[in-house]
N, CA, C and O atoms as a GROMACS GRO file, in nm:
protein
  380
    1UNK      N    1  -7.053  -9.833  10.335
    1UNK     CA    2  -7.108  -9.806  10.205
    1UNK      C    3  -6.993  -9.775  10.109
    1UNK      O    4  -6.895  -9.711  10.147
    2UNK      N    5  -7.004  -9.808  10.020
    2UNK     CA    6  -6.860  -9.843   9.868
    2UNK      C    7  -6.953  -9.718   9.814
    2UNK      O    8  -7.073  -9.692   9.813
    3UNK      N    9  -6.812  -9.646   9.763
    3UNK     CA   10  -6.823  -9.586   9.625
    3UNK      C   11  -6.819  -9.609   9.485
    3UNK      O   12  -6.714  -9.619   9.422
    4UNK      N   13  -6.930  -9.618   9.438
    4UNK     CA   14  -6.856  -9.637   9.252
    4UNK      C   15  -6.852  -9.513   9.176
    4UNK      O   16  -6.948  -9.436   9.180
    5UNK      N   17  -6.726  -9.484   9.092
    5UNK     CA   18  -6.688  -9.438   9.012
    5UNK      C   19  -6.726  -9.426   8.930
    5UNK      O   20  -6.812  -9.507   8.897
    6UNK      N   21  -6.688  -9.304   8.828
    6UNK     CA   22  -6.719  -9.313   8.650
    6UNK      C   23  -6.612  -9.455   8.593
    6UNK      O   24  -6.642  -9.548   8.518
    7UNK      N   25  -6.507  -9.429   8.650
    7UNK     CA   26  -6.395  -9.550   8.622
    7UNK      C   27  -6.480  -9.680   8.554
    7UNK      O   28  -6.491  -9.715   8.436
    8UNK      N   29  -6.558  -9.760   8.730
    8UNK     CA   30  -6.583  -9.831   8.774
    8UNK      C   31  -6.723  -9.885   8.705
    8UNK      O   32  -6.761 -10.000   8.683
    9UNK      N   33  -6.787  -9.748   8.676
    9UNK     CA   34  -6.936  -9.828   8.559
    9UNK      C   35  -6.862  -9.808   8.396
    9UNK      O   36  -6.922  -9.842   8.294
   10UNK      N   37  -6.740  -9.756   8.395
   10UNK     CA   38  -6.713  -9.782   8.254
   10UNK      C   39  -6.626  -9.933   8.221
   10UNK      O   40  -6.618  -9.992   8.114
   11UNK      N   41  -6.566  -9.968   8.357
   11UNK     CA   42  -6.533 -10.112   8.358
   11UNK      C   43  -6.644 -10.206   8.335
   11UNK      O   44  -6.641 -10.267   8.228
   12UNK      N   45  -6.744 -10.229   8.416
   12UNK     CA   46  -6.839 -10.302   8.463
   12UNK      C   47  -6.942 -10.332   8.338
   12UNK      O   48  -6.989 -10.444   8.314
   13UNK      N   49  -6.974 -10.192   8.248
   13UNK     CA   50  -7.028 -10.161   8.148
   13UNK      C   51  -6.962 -10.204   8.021
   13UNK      O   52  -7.038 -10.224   7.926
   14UNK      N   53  -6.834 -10.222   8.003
   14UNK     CA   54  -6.726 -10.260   7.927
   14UNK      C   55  -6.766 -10.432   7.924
   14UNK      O   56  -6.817 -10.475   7.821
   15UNK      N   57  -6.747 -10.506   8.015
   15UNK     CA   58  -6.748 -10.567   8.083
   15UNK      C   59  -6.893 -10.688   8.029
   15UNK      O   60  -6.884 -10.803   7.988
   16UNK      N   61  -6.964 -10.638   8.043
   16UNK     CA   62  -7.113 -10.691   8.040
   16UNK      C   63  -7.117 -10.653   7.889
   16UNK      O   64  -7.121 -10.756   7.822
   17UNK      N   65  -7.117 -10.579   7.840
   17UNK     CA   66  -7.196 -10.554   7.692
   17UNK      C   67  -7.052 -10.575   7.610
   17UNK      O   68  -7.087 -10.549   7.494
   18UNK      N   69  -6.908 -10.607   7.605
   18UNK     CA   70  -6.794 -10.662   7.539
   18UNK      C   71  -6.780 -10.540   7.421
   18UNK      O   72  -6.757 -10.554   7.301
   19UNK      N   73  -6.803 -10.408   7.503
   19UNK     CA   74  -6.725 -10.322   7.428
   19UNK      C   75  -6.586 -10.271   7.490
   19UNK      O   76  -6.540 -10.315   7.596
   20UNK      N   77  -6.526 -10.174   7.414
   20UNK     CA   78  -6.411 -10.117   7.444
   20UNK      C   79  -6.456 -10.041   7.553
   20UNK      O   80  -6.573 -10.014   7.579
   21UNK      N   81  -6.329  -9.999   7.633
   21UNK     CA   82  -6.333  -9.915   7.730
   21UNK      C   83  -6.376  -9.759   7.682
   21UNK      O   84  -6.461  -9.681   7.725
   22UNK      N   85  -6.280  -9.749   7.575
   22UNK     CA   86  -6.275  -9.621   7.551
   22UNK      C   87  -6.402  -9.593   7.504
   22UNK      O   88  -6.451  -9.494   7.559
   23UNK      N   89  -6.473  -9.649   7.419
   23UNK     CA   90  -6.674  -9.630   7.386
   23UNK      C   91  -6.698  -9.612   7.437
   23UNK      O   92  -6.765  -9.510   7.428
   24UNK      N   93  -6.687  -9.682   7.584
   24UNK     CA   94  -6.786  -9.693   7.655
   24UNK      C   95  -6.762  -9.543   7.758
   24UNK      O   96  -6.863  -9.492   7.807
   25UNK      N   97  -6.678  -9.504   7.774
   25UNK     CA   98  -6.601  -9.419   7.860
   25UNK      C   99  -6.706  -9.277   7.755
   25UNK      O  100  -6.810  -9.221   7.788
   26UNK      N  101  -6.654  -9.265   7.675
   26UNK     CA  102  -6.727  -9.178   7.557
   26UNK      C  103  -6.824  -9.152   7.555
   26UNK      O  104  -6.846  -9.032   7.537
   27UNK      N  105  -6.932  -9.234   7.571
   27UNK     CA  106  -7.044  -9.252   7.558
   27UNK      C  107  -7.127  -9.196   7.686
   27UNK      O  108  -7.207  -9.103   7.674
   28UNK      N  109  -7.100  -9.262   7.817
   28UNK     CA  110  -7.110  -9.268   7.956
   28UNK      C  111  -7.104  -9.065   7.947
   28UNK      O  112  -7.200  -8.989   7.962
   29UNK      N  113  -6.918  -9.021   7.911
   29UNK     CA  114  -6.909  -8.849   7.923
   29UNK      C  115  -7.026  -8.758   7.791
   29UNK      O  116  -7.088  -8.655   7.818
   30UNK      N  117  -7.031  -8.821   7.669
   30UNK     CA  118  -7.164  -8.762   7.623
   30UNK      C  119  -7.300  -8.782   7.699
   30UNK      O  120  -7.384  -8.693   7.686
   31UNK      N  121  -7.324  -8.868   7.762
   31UNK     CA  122  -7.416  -8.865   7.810
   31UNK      C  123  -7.482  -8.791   7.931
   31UNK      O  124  -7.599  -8.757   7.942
   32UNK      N  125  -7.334  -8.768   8.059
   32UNK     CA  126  -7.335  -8.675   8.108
   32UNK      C  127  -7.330  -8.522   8.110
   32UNK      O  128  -7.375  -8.451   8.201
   33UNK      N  129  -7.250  -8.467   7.965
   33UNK     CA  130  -7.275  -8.378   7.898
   33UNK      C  131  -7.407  -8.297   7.887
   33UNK      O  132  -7.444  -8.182   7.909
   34UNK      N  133  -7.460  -8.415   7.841
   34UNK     CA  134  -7.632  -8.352   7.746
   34UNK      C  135  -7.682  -8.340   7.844
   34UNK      O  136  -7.722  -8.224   7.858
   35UNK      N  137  -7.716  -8.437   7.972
   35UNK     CA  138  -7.742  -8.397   8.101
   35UNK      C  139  -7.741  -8.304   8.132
   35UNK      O  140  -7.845  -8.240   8.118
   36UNK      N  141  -7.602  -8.228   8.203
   36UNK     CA  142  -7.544  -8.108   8.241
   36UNK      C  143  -7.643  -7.990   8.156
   36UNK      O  144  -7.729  -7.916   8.205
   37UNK      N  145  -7.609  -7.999   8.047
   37UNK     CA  146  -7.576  -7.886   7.924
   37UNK      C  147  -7.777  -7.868   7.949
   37UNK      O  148  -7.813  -7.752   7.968
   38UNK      N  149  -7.873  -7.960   7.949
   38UNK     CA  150  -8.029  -7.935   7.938
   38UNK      C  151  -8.018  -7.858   8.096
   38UNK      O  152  -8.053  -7.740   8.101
   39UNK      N  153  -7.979  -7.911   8.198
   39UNK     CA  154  -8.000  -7.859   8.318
   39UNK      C  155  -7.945  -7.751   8.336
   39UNK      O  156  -7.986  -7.699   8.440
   40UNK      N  157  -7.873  -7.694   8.286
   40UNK     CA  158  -7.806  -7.569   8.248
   40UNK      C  159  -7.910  -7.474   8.199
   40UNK      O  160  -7.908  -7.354   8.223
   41UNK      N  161  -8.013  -7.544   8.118
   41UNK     CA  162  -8.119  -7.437   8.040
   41UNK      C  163  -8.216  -7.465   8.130
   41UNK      O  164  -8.318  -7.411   8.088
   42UNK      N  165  -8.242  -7.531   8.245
   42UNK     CA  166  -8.331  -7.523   8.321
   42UNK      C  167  -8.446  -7.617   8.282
   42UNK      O  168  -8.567  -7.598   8.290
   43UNK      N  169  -8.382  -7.712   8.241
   43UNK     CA  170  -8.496  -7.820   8.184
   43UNK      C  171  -8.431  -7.928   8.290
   43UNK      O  172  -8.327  -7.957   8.350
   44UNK      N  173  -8.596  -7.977   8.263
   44UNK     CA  174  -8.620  -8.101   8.380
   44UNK      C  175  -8.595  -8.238   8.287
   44UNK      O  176  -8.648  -8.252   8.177
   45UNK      N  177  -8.478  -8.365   8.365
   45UNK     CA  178  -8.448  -8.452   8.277
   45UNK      C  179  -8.465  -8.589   8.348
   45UNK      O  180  -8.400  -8.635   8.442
   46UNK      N  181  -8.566  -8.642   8.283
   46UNK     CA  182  -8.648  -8.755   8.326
   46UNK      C  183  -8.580  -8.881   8.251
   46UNK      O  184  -8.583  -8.901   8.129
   47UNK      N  185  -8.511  -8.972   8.360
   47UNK     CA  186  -8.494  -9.122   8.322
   47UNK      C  187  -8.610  -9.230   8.354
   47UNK      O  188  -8.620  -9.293   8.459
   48UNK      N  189  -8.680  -9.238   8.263
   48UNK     CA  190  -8.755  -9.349   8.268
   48UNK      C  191  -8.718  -9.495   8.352
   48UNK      O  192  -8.655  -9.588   8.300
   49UNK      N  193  -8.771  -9.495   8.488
   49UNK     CA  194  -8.800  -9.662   8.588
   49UNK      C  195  -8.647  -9.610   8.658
   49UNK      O  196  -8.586  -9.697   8.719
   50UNK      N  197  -8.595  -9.495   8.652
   50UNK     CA  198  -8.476  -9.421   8.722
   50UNK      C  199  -8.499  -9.337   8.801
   50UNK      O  200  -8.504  -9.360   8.922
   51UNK      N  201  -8.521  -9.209   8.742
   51UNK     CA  202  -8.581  -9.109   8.832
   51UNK      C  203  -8.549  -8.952   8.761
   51UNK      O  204  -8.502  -8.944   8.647
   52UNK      N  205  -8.572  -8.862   8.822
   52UNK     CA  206  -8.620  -8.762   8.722
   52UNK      C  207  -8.530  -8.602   8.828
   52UNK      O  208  -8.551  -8.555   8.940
   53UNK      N  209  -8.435  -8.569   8.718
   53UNK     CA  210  -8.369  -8.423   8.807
   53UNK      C  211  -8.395  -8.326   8.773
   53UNK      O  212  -8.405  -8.303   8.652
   54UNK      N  213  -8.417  -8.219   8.878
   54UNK     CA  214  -8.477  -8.083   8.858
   54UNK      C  215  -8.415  -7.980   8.930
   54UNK      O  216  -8.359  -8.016   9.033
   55UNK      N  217  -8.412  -7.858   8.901
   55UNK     CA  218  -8.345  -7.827   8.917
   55UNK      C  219  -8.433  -7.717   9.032
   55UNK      O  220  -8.549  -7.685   9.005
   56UNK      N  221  -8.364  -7.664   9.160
   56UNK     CA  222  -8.450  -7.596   9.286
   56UNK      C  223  -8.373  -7.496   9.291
   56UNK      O  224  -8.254  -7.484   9.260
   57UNK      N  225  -8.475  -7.397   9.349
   57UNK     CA  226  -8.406  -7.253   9.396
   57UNK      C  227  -8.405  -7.235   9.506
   57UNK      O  228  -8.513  -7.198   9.550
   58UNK      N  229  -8.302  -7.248   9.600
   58UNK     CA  230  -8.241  -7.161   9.744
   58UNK      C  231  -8.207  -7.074   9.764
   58UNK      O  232  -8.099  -7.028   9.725
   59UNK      N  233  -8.318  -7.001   9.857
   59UNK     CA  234  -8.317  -6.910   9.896
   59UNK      C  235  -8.215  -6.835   9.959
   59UNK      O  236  -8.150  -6.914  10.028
   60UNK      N  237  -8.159  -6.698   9.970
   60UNK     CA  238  -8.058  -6.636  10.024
   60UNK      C  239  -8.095  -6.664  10.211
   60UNK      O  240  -8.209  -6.674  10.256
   61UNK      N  241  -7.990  -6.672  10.279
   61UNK     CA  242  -8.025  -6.687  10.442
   61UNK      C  243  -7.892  -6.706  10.506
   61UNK      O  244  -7.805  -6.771  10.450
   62UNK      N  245  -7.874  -6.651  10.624
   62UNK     CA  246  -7.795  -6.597  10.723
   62UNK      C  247  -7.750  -6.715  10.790
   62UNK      O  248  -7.835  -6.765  10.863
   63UNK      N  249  -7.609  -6.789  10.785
   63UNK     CA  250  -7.591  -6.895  10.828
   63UNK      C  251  -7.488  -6.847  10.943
   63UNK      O  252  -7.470  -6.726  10.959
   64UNK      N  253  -7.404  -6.965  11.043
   64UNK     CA  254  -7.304  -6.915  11.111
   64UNK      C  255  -7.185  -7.029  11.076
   64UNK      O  256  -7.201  -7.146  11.042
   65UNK      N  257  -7.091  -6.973  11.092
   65UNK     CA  258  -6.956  -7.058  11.060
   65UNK      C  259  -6.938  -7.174  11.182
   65UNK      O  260  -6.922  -7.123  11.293
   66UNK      N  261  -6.939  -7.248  11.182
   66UNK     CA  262  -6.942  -7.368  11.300
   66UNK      C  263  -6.804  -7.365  11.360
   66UNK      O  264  -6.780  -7.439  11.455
   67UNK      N  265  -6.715  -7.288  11.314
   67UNK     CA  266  -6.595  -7.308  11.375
   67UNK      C  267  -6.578  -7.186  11.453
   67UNK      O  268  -6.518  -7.197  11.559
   68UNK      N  269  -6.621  -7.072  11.420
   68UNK     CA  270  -6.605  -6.945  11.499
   68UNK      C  271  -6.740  -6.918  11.525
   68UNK      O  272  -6.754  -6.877  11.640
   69UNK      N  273  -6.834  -6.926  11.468
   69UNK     CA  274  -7.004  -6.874  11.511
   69UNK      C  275  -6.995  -6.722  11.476
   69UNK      O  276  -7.046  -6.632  11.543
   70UNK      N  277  -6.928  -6.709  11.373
   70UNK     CA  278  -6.938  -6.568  11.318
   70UNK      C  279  -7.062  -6.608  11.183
   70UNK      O  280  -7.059  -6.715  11.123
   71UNK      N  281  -7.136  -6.527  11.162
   71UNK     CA  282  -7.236  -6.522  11.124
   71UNK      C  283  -7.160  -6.500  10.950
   71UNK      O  284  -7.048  -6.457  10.923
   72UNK      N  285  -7.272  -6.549  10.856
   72UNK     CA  286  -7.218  -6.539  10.717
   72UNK      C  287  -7.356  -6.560  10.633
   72UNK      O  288  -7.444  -6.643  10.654
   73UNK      N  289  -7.347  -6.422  10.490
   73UNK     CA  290  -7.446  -6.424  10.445
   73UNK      C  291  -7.433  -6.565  10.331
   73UNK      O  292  -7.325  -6.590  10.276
   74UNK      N  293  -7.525  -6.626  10.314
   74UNK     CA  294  -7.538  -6.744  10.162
   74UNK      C  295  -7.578  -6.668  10.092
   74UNK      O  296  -7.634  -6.569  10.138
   75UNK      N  297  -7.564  -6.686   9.953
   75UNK     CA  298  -7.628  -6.619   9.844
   75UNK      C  299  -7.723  -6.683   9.777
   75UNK      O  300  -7.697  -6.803   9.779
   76UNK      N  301  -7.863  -6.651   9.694
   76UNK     CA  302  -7.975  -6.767   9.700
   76UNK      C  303  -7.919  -6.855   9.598
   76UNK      O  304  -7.881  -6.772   9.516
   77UNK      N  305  -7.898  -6.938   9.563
   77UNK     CA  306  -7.883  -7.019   9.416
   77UNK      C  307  -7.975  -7.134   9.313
   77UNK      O  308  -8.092  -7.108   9.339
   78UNK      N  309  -7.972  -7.211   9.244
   78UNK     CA  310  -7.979  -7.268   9.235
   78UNK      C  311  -7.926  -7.463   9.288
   78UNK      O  312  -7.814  -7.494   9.328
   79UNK      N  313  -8.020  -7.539   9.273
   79UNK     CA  314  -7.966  -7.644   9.317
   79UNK      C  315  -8.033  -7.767   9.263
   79UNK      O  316  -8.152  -7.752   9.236
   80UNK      N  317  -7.966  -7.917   9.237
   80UNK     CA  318  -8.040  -7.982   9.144
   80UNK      C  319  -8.070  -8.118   9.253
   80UNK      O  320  -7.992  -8.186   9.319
   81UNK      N  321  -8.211  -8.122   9.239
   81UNK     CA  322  -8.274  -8.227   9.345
   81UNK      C  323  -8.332  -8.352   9.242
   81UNK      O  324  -8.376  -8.336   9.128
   82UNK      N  325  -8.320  -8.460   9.306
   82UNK     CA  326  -8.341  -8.633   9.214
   82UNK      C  327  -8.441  -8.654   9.273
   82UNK      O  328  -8.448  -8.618   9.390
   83UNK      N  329  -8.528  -8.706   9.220
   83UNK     CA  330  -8.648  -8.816   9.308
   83UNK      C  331  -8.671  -8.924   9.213
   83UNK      O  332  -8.713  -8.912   9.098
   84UNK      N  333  -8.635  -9.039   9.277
   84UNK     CA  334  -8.633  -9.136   9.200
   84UNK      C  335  -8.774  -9.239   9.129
   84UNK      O  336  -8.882  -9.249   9.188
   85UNK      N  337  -8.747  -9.299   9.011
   85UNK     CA  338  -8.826  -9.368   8.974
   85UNK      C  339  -8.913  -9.498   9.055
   85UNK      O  340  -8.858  -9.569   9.139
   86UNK      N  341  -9.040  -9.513   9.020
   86UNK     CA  342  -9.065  -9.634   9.088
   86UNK      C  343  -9.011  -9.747   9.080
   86UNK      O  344  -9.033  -9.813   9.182
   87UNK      N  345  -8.948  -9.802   9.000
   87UNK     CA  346  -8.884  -9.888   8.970
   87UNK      C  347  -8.742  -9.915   9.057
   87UNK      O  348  -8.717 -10.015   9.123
   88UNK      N  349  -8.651  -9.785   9.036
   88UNK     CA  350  -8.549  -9.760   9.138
   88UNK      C  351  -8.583  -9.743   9.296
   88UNK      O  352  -8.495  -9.750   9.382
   89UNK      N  353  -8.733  -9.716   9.327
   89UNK     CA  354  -8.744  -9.680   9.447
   89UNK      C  355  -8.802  -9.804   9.520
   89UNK      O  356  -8.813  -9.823   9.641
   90UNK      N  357  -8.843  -9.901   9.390
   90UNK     CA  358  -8.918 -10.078   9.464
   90UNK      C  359  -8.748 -10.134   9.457
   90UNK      O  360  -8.731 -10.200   9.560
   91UNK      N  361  -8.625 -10.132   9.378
   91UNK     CA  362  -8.559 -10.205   9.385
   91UNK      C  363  -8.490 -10.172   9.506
   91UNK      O  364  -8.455 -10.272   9.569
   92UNK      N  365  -8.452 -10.036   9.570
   92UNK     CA  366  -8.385 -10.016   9.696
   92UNK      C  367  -8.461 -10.035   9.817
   92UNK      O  368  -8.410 -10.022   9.928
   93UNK      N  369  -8.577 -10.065   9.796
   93UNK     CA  370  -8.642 -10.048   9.949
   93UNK      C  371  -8.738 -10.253   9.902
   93UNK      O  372  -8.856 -10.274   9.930
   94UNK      N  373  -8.663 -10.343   9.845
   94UNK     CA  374  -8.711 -10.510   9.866
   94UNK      C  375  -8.606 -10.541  10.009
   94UNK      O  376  -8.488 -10.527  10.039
   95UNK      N  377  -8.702 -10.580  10.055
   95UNK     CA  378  -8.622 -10.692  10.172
   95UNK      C  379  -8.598 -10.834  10.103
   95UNK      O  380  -8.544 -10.925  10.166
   0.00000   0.00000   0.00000
């Protein structure tokens, strides 16, 4: 399984729509921004035929270190879970 990059969709994206890198690069980090910055306030951010992120609370719980098996407390946090669109979820699962 390949990794793609921010690099790599600002090439590709560059690329296909015959803008500059640097727009597109711009555009791509505002966009991740506003992302961040709503999920930060605890708002739920829905891409339409994509899929939709929210943000979950984990619970505090008593884990062990796998290298020594000394026991260690987690602290509860937050955490941000995706479930994807129908659209994204018919295009990954066509034979």
């Amino acid at each position: 399984m390949n990794t793609i990059t921010k690099k790599d969709l600002v090439k590709k994206i560059s690329y296909s729509t015959g803008e500059r890198q640097q727009v597109v690069k711009r555009i791509i980090e505002e966009t991740l921004e506003h992302i961040t910055e709503a999920m930060t306030r605890g708002e739920r951010v829905e891409l339409r035929k994509f899929g939709v992120f929210k943000i979950s609370w984990r619970e505090a719980k008593i884990a062990r270190n796998p290298k020594t098996g000394e026991k260690i407390s987690i602290s509860s946090r937050k955490v941000v879970k995706f479930k994807s669109g129908k659209f994204l979820f018919k295009r990954l699962n066509e034979k």
